[in-house]
C-alpha positions in Angstrom: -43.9 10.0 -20.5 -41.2 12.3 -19.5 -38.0 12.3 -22.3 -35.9 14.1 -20.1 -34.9 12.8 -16.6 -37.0 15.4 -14.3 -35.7 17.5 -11.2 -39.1 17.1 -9.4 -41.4 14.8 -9.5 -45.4 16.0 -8.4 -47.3 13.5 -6.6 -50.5 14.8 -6.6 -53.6 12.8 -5.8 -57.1 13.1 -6.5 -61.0 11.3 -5.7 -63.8 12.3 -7.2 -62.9 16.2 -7.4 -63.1 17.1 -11.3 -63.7 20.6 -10.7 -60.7 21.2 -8.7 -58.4 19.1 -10.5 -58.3 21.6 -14.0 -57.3 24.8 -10.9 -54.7 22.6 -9.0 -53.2 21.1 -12.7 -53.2 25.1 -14.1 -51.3 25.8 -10.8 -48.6 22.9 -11.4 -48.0 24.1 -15.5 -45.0 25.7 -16.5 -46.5 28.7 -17.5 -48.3 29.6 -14.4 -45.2 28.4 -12.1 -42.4 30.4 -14.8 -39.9 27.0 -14.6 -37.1 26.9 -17.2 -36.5 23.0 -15.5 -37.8 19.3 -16.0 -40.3 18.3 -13.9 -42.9 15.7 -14.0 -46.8 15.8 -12.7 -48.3 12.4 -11.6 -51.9 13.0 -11.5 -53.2 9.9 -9.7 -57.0 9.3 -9.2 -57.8 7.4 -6.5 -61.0 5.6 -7.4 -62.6 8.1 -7.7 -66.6 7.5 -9.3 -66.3 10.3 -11.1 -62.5 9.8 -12.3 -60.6 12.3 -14.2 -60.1 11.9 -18.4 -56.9 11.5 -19.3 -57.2 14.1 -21.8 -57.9 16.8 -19.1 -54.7 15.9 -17.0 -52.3 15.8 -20.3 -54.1 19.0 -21.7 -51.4 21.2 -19.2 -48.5 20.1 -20.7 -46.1 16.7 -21.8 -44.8 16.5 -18.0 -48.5 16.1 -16.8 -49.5 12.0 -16.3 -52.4 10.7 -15.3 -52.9 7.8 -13.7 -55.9 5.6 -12.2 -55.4 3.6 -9.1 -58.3 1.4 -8.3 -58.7 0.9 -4.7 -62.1 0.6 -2.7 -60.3 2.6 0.3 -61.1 5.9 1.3 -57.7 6.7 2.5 -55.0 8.0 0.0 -52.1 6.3 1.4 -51.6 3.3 -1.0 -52.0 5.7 -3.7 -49.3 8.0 -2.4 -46.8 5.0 -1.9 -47.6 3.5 -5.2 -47.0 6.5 -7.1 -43.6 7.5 -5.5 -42.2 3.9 -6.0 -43.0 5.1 -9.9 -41.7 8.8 -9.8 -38.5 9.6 -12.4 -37.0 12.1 -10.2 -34.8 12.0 -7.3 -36.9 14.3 -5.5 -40.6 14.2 -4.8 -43.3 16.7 -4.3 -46.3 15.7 -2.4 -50.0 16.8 -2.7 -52.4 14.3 -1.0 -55.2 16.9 -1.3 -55.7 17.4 -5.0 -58.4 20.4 -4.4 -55.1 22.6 -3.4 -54.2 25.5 -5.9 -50.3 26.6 -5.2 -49.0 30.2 -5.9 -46.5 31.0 -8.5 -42.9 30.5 -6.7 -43.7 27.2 -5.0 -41.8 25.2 -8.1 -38.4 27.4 -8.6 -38.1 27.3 -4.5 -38.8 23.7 -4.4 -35.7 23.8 -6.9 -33.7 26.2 -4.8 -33.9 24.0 -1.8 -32.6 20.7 -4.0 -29.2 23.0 -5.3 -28.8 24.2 -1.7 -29.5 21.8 0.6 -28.1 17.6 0.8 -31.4 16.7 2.1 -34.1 19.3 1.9 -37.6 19.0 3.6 -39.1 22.3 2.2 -43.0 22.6 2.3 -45.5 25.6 1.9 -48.0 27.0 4.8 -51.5 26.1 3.9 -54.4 28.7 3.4 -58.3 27.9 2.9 -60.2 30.2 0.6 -62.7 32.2 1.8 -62.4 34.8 4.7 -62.4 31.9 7.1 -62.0 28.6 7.7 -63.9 26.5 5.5 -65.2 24.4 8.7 -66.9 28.1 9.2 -68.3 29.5 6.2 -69.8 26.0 5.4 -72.6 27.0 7.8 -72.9 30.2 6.3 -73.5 29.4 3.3 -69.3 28.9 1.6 -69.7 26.4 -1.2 -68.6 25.6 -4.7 -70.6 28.3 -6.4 -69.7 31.1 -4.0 -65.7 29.8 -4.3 -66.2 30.4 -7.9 -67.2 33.7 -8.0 -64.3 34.4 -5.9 -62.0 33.1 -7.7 -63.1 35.1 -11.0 -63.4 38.1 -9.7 -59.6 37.3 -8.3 -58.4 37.2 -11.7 -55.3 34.5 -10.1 -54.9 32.5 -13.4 -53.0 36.4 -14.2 -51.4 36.6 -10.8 -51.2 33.7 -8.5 -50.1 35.8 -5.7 -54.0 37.7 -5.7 -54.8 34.2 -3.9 -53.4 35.7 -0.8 -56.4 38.5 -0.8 -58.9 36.0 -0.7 -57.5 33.5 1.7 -57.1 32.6 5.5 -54.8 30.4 7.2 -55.2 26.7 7.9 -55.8 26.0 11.1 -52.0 23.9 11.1 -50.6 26.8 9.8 -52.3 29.4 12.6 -49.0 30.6 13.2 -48.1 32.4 10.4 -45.1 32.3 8.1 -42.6 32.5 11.8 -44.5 29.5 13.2 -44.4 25.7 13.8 -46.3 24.3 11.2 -47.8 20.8 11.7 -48.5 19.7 8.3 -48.0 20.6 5.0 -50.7 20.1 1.8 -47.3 20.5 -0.3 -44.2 19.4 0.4 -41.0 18.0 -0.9 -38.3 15.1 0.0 -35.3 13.1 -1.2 -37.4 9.9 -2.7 -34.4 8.0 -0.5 -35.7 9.5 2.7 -39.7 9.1 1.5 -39.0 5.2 1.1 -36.2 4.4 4.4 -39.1 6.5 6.2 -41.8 4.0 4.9 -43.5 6.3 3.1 -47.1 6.9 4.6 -48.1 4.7 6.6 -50.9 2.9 5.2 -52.5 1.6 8.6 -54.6 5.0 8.0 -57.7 4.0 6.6 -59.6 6.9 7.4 -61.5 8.6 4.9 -59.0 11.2 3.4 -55.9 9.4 5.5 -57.1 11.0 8.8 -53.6 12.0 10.5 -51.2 10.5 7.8 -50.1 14.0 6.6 -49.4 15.2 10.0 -47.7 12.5 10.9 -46.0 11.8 7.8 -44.8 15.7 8.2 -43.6 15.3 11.8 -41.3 12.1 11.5 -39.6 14.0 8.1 -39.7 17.1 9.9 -38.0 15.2 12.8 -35.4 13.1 10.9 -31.7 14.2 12.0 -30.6 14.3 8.4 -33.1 16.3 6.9 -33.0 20.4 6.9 -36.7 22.0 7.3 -37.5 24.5 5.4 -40.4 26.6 5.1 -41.1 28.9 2.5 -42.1 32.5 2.7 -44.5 34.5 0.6 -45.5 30.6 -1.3 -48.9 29.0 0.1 -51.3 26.1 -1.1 -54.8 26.8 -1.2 -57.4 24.6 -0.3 -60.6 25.0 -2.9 -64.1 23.7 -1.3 -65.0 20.2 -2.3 -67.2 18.6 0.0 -64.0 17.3 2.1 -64.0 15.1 5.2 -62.2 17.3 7.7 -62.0 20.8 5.8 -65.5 20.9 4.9 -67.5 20.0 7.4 -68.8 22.4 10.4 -66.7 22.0 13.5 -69.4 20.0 15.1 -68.8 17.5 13.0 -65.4 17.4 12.7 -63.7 13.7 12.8 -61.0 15.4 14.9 -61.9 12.8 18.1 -61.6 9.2 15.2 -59.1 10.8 13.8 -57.0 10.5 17.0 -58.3 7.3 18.1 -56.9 5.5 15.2 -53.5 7.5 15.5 -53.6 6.0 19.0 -54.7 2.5 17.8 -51.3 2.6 15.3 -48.6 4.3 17.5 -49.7 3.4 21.1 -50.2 7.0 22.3 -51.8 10.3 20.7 -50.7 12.8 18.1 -49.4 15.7 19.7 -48.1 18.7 18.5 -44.3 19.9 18.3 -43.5 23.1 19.5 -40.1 24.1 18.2 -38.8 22.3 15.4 -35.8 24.6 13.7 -36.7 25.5 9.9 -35.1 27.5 7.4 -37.0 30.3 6.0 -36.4 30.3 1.8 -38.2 33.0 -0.5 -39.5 36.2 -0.6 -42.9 37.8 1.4 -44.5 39.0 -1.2 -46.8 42.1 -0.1 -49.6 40.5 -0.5 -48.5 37.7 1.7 -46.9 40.2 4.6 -50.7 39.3 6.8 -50.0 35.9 7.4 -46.5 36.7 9.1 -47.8 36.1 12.4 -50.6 34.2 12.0 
């Protein structure tokens, strides 16, 4: 457990992705992130068949935890809820998608925000690897063993920022760095605003939460005493693992039940917003000046 009482706590959840876990835990260590402050690193595995060891998670440092939650759902909501009523800090950083690898500055930022801001809602853009969406290399031919190669011949464990030169944009983060972004694979919040917002809504039961990170980014996003804030040159990077939505051709995308149980909870469909105001915090670093506009 953590001795000292953390500035961030990492909510990061994972289901049956061993192979991604030990790139997404390198990417949360101090080492690789260059953090002089106390965090902690819930690594919660979601019932996952293959779960992770305990020994793998704690390997990355004494602020690394892991965690089993047995459930027999496919969504991660309950697991997201659970672990954030458990958290040590006041604020708490979100990764529902544990196959995401974060660049270098994402930590010290998240910090930034917390010292600057009364209630910050600060979140990275999100990337997939490969030269284009994932939903479109699948079919020609993208998978683990081609990611794998990439990423060694990258050399990122050196330099976190090389991500960027293998990487496109998400498709809710199309806009670039200047754009509205509709959800974020890593983002941070007051614990006090997480809990009076409910947390995520655990009427998702879709495999992989369908819409609960979209809408669970629009109504903090929204939330008249929150300050967005977006930051520049930082990115989350979404590794291949067989997922429901970002690995599957477009044909087959779950797009159209995705909606229809938004609809089923809310009365009406998910739509997009258009012009929410964010603050810009960081640096562009060079090799992340391509994704300005999208």
């Amino acid at each position: 457990m953590v001795s000292t009482t953390p500035l961030i706590s990492i909510v990061v959840i994972f289901h049956d992705m061993v192979r991604e876990a030990e790139r997404t835990l390198l990417s949360l260590s101090a080492a690789y992130q260059s953090v002089d402050f106390p965090y902690q690193v819930m690594a919660v595995d979601n019932g996952s068949a293959q779960p992770l060891s305990e020994a793998r998670v704690r390997r990355f440092g004494p602020q690394f935890e892991h965690h089993f939650f047995a459930t027999s759902s496919p969504s991660p909501c309950a697991a997201v809820n659970w672990a954030v009523e458990r958290v040590a800090a006041d604020h708490v950083a979100v990764l529902v998608d544990g196959a995401r690898i974060l660049s270098p500055g994402v930590l010290n930022l998240f910090a930034a925000s917390i010292r600057g801001f009364d209630c910050p809602f600060t979140y990275t853009l999100g990337f997939h690897l490969g030269d284009e969406l994932q939903n479109l290399s699948v079919a020609k031919g993208y998978d683990q063993a081609v990611e794998d190669a990439l990423l060694d011949e990258a050399g990122w464990e050196d330099d976190g920022y090389r991500l960027f030169r293998i990487a496109c944009l998400a498709a809710s983060s199309e806009a670039g760095y200047f754009g509205t972004l509709q959800e974020s694979n890593c983002f941070l919040v007051p614990r006090a605003l997480f809990t009076s917002l409910g947390g995520f809504n655990e009427a998702f039961q879709s495999p992989g939460g369908g819409l609960v990170n979209l809408d669970f980014f629009q109504r903090a996003n929204r939330h008249p005493a929150t300050t967005p804030i977006a930051l520049l040159g930082e990115g989350s990077f979404h590794q291949f693992h067989g997922g429901v939505a970002t690995n599957v051709p477009m044909s087959d995308h779950p797009w159209a039940r995705y909606q229809a149980e938004y609809q089923a909870i809310y009365g009406h469909p998910w739509e997009k917003d258009e012009g929410v105001e964010a603050v810009w915090l960081g640096r562009l670093h060079p090799l992340a000046r391509r994704f300005v506009l999208g």
